[in-house]
FIPAVO-838282 format. One line per 3 residues: number of its first residue (from 1); their letters; for each residue x, y, z of C-alpha. Coordinates in nm, 2 decimals, decimal comma, padded with zeros to 4 digits. Last residue first. Layout:
<nodes>
NUM> A> X:Y:Z; ...
</nodes>
This chain:
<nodes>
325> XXX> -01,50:-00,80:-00,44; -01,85:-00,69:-00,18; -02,00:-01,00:-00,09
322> XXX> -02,28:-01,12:-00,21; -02,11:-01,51:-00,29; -02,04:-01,52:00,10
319> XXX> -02,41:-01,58:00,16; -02,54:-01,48:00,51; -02,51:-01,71:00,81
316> XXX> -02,33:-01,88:01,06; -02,44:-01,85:01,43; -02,77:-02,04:01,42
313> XXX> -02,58:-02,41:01,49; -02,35:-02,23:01,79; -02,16:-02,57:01,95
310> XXX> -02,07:-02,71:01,59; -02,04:-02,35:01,46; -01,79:-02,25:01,76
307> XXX> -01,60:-02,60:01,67; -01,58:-02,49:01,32; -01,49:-02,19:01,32
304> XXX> -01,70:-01,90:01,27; -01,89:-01,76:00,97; -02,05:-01,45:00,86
301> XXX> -02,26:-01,33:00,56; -02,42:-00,94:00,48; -02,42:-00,78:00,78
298> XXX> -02,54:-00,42:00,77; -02,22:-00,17:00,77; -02,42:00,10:00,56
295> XXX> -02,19:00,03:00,21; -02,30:-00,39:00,26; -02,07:-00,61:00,50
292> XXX> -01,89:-00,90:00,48; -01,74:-01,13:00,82; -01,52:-01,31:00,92
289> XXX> -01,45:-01,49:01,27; -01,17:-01,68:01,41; -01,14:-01,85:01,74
286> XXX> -00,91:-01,98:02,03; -01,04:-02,19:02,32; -01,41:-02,33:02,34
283> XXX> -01,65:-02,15:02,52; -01,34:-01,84:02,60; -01,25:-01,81:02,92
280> XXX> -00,95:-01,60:02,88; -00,60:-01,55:03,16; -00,34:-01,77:03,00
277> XXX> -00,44:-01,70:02,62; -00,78:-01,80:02,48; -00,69:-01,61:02,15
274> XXX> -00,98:-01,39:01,92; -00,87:-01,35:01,54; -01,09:-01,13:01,33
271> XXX> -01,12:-01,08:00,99; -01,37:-00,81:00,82; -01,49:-00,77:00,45
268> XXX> -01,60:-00,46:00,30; -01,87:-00,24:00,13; -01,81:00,12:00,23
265> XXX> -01,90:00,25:-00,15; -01,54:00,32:-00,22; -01,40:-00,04:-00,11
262> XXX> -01,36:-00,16:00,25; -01,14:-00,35:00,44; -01,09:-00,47:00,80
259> XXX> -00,84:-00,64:01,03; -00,92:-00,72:01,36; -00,67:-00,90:01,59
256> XXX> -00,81:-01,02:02,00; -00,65:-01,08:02,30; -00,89:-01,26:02,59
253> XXX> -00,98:-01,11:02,91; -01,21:-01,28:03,17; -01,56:-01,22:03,18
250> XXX> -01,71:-01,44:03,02; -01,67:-01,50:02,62; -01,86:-01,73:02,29
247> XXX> -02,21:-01,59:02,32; -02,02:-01,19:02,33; -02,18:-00,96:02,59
244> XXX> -01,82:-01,08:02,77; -01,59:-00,98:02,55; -01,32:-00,86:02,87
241> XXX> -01,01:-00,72:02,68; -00,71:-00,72:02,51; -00,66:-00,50:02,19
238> XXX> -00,48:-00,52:01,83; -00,66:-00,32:01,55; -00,60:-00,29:01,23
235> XXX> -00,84:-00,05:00,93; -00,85:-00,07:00,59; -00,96:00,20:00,30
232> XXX> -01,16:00,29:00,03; -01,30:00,66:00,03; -01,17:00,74:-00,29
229> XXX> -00,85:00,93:-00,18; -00,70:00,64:00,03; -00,84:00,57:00,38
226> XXX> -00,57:00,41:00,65; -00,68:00,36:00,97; -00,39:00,20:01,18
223> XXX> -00,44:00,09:01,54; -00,20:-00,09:01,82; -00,12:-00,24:02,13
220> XXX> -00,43:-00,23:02,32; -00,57:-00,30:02,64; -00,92:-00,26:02,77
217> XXX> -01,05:-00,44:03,14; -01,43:-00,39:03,24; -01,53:-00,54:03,54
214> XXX> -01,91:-00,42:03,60; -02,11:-00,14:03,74; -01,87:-00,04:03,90
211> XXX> -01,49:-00,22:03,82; -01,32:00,02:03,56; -01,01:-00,07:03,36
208> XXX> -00,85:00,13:03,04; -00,47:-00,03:02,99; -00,19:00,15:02,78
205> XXX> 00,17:00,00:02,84; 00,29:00,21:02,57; 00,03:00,22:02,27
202> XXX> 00,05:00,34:01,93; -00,20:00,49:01,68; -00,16:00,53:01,32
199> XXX> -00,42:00,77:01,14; -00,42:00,82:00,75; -00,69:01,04:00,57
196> XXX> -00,75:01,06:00,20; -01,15:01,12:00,13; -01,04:01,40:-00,11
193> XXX> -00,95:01,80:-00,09; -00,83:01,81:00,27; -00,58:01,55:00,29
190> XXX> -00,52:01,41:00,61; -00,24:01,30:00,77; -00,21:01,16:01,16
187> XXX> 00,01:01,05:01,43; -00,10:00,94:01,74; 00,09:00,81:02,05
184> XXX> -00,08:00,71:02,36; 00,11:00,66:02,69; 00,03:00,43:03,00
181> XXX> -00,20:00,34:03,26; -00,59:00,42:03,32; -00,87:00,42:03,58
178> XXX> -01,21:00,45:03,50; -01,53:00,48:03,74; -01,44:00,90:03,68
175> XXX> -01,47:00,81:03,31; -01,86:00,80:03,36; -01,91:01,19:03,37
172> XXX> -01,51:01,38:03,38; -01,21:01,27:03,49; -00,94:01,57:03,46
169> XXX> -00,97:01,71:03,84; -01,02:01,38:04,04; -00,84:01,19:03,82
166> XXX> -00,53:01,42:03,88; -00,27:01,12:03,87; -00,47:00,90:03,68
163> XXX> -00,48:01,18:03,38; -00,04:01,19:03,47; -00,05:00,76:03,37
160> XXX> -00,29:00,87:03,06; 00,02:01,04:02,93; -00,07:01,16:02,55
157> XXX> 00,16:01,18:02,28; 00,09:01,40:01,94; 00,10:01,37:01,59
154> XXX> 00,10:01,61:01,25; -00,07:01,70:00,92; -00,32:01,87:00,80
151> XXX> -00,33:01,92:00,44; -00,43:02,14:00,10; -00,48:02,49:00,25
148> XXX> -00,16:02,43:00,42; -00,12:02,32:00,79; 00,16:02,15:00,96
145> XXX> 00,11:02,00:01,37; 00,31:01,92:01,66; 00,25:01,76:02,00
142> XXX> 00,29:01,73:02,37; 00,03:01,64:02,60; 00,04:01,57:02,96
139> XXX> 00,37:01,66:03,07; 00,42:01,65:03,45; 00,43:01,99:03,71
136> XXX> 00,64:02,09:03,94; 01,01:02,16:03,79; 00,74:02,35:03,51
133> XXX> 00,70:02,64:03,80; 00,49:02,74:04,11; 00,26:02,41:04,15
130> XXX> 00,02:02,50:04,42; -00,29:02,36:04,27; -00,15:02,04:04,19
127> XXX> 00,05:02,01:03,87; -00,04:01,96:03,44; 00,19:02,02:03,16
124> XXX> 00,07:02,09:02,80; 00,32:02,09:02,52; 00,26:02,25:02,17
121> XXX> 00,40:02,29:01,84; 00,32:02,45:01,54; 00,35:02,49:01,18
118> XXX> 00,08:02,70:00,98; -00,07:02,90:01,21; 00,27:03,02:01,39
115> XXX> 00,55:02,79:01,58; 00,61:02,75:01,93; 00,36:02,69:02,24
112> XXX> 00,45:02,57:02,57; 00,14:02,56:02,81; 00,14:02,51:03,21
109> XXX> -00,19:02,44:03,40; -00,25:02,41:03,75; -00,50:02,16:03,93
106> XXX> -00,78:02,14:04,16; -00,99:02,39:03,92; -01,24:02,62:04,16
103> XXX> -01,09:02,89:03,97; -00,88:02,79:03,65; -00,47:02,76:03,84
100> XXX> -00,19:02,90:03,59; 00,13:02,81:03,56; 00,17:02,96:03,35
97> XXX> 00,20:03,04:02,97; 00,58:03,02:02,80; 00,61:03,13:02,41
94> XXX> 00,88:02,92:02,33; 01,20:03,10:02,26; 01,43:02,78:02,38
91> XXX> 01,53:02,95:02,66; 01,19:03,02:02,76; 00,97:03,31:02,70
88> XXX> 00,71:03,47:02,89; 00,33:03,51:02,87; 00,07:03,77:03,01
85> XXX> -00,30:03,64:03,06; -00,60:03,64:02,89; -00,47:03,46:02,56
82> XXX> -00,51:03,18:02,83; -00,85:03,13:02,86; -00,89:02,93:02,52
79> XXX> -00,59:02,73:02,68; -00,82:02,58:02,99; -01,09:02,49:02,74
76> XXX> -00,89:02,32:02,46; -00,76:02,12:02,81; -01,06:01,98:02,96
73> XXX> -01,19:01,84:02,62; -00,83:01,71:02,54; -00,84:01,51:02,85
70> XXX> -01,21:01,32:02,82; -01,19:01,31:02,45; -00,87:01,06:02,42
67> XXX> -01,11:00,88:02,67; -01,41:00,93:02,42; -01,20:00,89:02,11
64> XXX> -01,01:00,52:02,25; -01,42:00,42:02,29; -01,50:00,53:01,97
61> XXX> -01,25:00,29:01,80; -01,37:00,05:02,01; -01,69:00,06:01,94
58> XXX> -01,66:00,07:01,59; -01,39:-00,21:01,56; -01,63:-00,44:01,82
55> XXX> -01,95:-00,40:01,62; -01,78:-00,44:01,29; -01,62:-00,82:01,43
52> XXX> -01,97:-00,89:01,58; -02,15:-00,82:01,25; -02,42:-00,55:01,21
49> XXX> -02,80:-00,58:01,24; -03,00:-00,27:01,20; -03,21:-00,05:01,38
46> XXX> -03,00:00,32:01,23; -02,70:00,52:01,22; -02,69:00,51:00,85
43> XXX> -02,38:00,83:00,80; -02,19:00,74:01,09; -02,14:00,34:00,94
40> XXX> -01,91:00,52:00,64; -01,67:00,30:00,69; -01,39:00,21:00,97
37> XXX> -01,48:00,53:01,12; -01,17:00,70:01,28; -01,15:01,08:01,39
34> XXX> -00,81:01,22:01,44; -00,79:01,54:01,16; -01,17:01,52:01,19
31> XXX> -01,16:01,66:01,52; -00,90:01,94:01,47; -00,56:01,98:01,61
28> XXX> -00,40:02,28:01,64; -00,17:02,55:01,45; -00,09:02,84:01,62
25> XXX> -00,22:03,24:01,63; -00,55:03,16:01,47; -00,74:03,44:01,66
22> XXX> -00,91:03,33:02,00; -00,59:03,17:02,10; -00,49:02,79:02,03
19> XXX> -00,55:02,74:01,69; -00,75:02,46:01,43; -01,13:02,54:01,49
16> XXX> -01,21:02,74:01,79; -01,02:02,65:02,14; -01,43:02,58:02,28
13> XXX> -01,55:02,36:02,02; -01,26:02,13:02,06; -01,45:01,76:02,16
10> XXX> -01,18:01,52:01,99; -01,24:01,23:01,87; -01,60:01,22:01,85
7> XXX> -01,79:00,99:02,15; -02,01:00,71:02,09; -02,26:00,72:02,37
4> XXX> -02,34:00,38:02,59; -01,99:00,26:02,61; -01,88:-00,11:02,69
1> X> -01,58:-00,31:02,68
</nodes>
């Protein structure tokens, strides 16, 4: 589970902040309405040593934003085109746009919007190039969102398995190695006058593999950032995959639980839980990590279990008594 860039949520620039159209005609997601960082680690991007447990929840919550990224980027520039063209209505009294077919694009587009600026929803449907009506196409997106000048609220569900299907088209820079199953469903509340943001992410069958340069496998079942108004917060995460620039993993795939918490400053504690399972070839079957951290995400103490400490002498270390609480 490697990425060399960390990628933001959501890369909109293009659709213009919060709508679909040129003028704020509907309600759409932002980037920060979706972006998880377990603590304030963005701001002190620097050479310094954090803990295994952060390392892996950063990543991989960057990681899920890139391929999230990879779509969304693709489609926030196919609807800011399609104010262009004339619109009809469906039965439902959804404003109706398509299919439509970008030049040189391999694919058609469909787009089902209802609602205004402050309350909208969306659907996105994607076909070949010849598609002639919705009976042709597959959902790719589909979503609702509230606005007031206080909060942004809303969710949306994302069909990696129809990405795979037009790979070709939708894949984009290093995800075109990547192949993907399954659906992603995102819900998200954000207050806009505090730190209070909550995102809860879950997964149907969702698996991320690539085989050049290496074998790379990526599961998960489940994430929940929840940040209260201060800026303290906790983050879970369940996810399978190959750990193998970890001492204690190969390459097989293992299942691993994080849970992390942080206070107002960004101090916190991390927990983590990696299993052997059927498939894993871990150094010495199932482990357990924890970890503190200071307001930047530096390491401040960790420990593994015992039989990991026995085998890895210059693994533990830190002092718990400096940790944050």
């Amino acid at each position: 589970m490697t990425r060399d860039i960390l990628v933001p949520v959501f890369m909109l620039a293009a659709v213009g902040p919060g709508c679909f159209l040129t003028a704020p005609e509907y309600a759409f997601i932002e980037g920060d309405d979706v972006m998880m960082e377990p603590v304030r680690g963005a701001e002190f991007r620097a050479a310094t040593e954090y803990g295994d447990i952060y390392a892996i929840s950063m990543q991989s919550a960057h990681e899920v934003s890139g391929w999230i990224a990879v779509v969304l980027e693709l489609t926030g520039e196919t609807i800011d085109l399609i104010d262009r063209f004339p619109s009809d209505t469906d039965d439902e009294g959804r404003r109706v746009y398509g299919p439509y077919q970008p030049r040189k694009s391999a694919v058609s587009w469909l787009f089902r919007l209802d609602g205004d600026a402050a309350d909208a929803r969306f659907e996105v449907w994607v076909g070949d190039a010849d598609a002639d009506s919705v009976e042709d196409m597959r959902r790719l997106l589909r979503g609702h969102v509230e606005v007031t000048e206080a909060r942004r609220r809303g969710s949306f569900d994302l069909d990696f398995d129809v990405l795979e299907a037009h790979g070709e088209a939708l894949k984009i820079g290093p995800d075109r190695d990547r192949h993907y199953t399954g659906t992603v469903a995102l819900t998200f509340d954000r207050d806009l006058g505090s730190e209070m943001k909550k995102i809860d992410i879950d997964y149907d069958d969702f698996t991320v593999t690539q085989d050049v340069p290496i074998h790379e496998y990526f599961a998960a079942t489940r994430y929940q950032f929840h940040r209260a108004s201060d800026g303290s917060g906790e983050f879970h995460v369940d996810i399978a995959s190959t750990f193998q620039t970890m001492l204690w993993s190969g390459p097989e795939v293992e299942s691993m639980t994080i849970d992390m918490q942080w206070d107002q400053s960004g101090a916190g504690t991390a927990h983590g839980e990696l299993l052997d399972g059927a498939t894993g070839d871990l150094l010495l079957g199932d482990l357990t990590l924890d970890e503190c951290f200071d307001e930047q995400g530096a390491l401040v103490w960790r420990e593994i279990s015992e039989a990991y400490a026995e085998a890895l002498p210059t693994y533990d270390r830190g002092d718990r008594g400096r940790c944050a609480g």
